[in-house]
C-alpha positions in Angstrom: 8.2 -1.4 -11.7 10.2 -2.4 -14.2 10.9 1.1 -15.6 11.7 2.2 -12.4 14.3 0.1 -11.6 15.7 -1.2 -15.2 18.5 2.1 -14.8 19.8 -0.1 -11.7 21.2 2.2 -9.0 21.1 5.9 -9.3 23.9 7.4 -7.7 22.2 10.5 -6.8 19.3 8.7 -4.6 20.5 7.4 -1.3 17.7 5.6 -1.1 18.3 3.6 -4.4 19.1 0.0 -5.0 21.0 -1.9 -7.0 18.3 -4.7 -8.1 17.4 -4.6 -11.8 15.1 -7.5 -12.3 12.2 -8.2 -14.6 8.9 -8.2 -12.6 6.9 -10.1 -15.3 9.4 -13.4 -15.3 7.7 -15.4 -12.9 3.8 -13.8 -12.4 2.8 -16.9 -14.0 4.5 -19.7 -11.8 2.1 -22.0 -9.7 2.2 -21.1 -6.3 2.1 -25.4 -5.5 4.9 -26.1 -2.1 4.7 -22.3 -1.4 4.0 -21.5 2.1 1.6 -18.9 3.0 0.9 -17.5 6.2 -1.6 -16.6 8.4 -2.4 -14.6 11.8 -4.9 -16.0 13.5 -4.9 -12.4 16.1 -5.2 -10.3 13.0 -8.3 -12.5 12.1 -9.8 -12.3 15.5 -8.6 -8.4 15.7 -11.4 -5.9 17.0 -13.1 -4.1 14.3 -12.6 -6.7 11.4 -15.9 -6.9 9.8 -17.4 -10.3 9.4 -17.5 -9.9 5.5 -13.9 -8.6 5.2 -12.4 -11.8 7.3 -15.1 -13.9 5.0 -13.1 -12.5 1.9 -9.6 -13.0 3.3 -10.7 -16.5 4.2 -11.8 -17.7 0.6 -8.7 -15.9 -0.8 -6.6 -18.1 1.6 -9.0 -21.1 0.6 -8.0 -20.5 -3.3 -4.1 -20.4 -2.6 -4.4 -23.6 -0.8 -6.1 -25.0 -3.5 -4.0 -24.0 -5.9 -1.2 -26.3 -3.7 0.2 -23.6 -1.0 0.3 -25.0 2.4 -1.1 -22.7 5.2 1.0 -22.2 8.4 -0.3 -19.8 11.3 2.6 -17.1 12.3 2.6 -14.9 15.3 3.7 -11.2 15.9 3.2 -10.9 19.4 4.4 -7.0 18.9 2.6 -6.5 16.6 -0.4 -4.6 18.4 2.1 -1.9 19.1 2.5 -0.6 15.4 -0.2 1.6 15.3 0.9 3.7 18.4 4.7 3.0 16.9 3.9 4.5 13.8 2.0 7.7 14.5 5.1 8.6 16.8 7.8 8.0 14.2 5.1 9.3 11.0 5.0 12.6 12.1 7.9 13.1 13.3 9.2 12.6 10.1 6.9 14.1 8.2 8.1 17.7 10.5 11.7 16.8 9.2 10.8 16.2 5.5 8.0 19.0 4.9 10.1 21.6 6.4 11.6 22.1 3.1 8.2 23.3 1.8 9.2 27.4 2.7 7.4 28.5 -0.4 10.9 29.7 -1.7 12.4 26.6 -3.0 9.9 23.8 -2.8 6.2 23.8 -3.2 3.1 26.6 -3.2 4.4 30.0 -3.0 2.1 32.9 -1.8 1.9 35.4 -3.8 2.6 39.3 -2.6 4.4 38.9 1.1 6.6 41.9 1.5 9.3 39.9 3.5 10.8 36.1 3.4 9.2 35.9 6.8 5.4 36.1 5.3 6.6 34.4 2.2 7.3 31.1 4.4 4.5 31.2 7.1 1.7 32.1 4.7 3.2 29.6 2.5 3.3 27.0 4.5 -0.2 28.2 6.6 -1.7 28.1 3.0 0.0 25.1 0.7 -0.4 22.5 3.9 -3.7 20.6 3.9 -5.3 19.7 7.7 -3.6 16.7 8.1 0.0 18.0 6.8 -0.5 20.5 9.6 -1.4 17.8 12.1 1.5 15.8 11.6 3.7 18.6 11.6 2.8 19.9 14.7 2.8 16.1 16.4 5.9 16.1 15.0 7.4 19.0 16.5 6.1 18.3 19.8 7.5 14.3 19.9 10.9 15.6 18.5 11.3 18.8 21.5 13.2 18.3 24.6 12.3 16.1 27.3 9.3 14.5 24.8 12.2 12.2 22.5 12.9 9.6 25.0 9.9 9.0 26.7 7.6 8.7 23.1 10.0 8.6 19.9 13.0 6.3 21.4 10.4 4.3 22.7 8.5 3.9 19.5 11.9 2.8 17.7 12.4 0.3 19.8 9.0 -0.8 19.2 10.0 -0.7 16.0 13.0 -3.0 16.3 11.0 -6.1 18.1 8.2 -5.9 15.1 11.0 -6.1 12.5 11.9 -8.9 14.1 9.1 -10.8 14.7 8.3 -10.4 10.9 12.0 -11.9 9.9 11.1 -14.8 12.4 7.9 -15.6 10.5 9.5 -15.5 7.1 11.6 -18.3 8.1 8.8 -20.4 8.3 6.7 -18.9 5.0 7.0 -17.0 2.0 4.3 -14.6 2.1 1.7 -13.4 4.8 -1.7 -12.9 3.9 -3.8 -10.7 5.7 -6.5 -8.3 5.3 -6.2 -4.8 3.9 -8.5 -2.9 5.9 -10.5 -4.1 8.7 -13.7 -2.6 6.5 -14.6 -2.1 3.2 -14.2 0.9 1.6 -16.2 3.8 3.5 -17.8 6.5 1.5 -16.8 9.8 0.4 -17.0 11.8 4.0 -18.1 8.5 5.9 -15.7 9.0 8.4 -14.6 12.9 9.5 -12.5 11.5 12.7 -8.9 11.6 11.9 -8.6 8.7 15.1 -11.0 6.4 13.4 -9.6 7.1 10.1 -6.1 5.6 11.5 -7.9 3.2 12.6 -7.7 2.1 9.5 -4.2 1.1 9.1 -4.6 -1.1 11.2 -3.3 -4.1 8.6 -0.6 -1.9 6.8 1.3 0.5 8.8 3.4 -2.4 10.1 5.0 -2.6 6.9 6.2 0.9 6.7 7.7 0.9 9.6 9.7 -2.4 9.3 10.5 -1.7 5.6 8.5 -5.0 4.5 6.7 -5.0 0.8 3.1 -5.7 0.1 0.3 -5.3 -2.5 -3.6 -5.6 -1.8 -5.4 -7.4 -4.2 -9.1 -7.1 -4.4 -11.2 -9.9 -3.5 -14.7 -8.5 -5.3 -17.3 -6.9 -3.1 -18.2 -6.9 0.3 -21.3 -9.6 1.1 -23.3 -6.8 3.2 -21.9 -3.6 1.9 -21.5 -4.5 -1.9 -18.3 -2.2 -1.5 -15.2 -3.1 -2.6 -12.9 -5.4 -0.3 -9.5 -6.3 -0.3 -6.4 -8.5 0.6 -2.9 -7.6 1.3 -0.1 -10.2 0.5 3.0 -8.9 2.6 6.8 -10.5 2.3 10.3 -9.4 2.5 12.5 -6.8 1.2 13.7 -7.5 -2.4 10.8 -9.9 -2.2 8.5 -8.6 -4.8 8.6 -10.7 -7.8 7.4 -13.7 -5.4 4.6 -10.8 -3.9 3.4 -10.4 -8.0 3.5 -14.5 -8.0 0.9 -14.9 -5.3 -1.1 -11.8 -6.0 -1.8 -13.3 -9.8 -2.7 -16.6 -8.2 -5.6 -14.7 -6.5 -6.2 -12.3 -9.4 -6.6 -15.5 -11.9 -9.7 -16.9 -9.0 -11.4 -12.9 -8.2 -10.9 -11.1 -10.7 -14.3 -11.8 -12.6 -15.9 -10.7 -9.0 -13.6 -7.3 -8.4 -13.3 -6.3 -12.2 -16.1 -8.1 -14.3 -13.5 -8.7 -16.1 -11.7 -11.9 -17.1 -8.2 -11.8 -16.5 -6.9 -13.3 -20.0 -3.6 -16.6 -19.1 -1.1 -16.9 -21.6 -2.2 -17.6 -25.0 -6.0 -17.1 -24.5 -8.1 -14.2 -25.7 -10.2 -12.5 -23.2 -13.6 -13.3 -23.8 -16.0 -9.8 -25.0 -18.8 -9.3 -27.8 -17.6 -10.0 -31.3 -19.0 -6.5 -33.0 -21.2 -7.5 -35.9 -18.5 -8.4 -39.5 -15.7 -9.0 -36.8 -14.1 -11.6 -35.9 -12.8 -12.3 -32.0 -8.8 -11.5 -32.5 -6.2 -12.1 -29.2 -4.3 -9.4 -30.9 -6.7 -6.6 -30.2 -5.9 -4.9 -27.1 -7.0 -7.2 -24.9 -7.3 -6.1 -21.2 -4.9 -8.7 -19.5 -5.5 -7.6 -15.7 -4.8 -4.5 -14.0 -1.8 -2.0 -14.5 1.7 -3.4 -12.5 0.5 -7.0 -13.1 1.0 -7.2 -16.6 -1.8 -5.0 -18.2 -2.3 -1.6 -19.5 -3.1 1.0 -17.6 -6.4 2.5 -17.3 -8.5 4.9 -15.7 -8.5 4.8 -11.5 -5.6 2.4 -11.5 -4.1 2.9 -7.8 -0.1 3.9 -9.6 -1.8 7.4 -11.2 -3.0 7.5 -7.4 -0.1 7.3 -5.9 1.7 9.8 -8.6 -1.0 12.4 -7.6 -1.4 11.6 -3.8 1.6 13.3 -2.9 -0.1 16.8 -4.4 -3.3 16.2 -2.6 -2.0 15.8 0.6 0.3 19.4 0.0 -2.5 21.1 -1.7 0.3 22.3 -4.1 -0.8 24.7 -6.8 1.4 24.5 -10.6 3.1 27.9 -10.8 4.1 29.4 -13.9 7.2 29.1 -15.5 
């Protein structure tokens, strides 16, 4: 994070901002006086497994041992992000992803015998399933006499969330909640799109108000003994304090969601001594996972993210 926005603005991204700070300066401070909130409807929500809402409830235990006080906030809009988002998502995604015309941006097909093959077999072929599904939701919420009724509608639903977020961080400075109403489902476990949107159930809010958050894992499920998850979630701009809270849960879970010590300031993480070695601090130490002050490392969720993006496209390197 920091090398992304140490340059400060970049003129040629409208989407830049100006707020070169150094992520690492406070990821040790005690969390003691902070105020942490918590939604009691998101705890009660339909579909939360008992051992998810166990985790997230020993996670909120820790902070308030650690001395953060926790206050119950309400989002009484909230249960209309879901619908809110997968009106505004796709139609988005139709906007964005019609650049992909296999000319200038992404898989080109190779031997059409006009532009108009060269885009459609393209685009039929460099799209994965749910590209296309968007897309095509897309197209249909964005087409005359469909905008008002579902896509101004959904922005308005969009307003009154935003707003019932900046009321509750008046009275906290972080939300905790959980990350997914389950653990994490195996490979082809779930083959409905619906049910897998189901899914975002706890973090889709936060796209469409523009909010930050990070999941920090909590260890393993209690039934599943698959990997669970909380998600800290504060305002815009707000992310050194996010990094502050998610290493006060790190330094309590991260023996149960690593095996791992996470190493404080000064101390060497504890490992074998190989035989005619001695135990050195200066030795590579693993000091927690990537973005939180540690190296990176197979699996971590930033060389996900850089490679997400190409999944979702199916997009196929072409020769120079």
């Amino acid at each position: 994070m920091n090398a992304l926005t140490g340059a400060g603005h970049d003129p040629y991204d409208c989407t830049s901002q100006d707020c070169a700070v150094d992520f690492t300066e406070h990821l040790n401070d005690s969390v003691e006086g902070k105020r942490v909130g918590i939604i009691p409807a998101f705890m009660e929500a339909e579909g939360l497994t008992p051992e998810v809402k166990a985790a997230v409830q020993r996670a909120a235990q820790e902070l308030q041992n650690q001395g953060a006080e926790l206050v119950e906030v309400d989002l009484p809009h909230l249960d209309a992000a879901i619908a809110a988002y997968y009106v505004i998502g796709p139609a988005e995604a139709f906007s964005n992803l019609a650049r992909f015309d296999g000319i200038r941006y992404g898989y080109q097909e190779e031997g059409c015998a006009n532009l108009s093959d060269q885009s459609s077999l393209s685009r039929a072929h460099g799209f994965g399933a749910e590209a296309k599904r968007r897309q095509m939701l897309g197209a249909y919420l964005l087409s005359s006499g469909v905008y008002d009724k579902y896509y101004y509608a959904a922005q308005k639903a969009r307003t009154l969330i935003t707003q019932d977020y900046d009321a509750a961080y008046a009275k906290v400075d972080t939300i905790l909640m959980p990350a997914s109403p389950r653990t994490a489902f195996k490979f082809g476990e779930i083959s409905d799109p619906t049910q897998m949107y189901l899914s975002d159930l706890y973090t889709i809010s936060l796209n469409i108000c523009g909010n930050g958050g990070i999941s920090v894992p909590l260890g393993l499920g209690e039934d599943t003994k698959l990997p669970v998850s909380a998600q800290l979630v504060g305002p815009a701009f707000k992310d050194r304090q996010l990094l502050t809270f998610a290493r006060a849960l790190e330094r309590v879970f991260a023996d149960a969601a690593t095996g791992l010590s996470v190493a404080l300031p000064g101390a060497c993480l504890s490992r074998p001594i190989l035989p005619g070695r001695e135990a050195s601090c200066n030795e590579g130490a693993f000091r927690g996972p990537a973005g939180l002050g540690g190296r990176d490392r197979p699996g971590d969720p930033y060389r996900a993210h850089r490679t997400r993006y190409q999944d979702v496209l199916q997009l196929q390197a072409q020769p120079r």
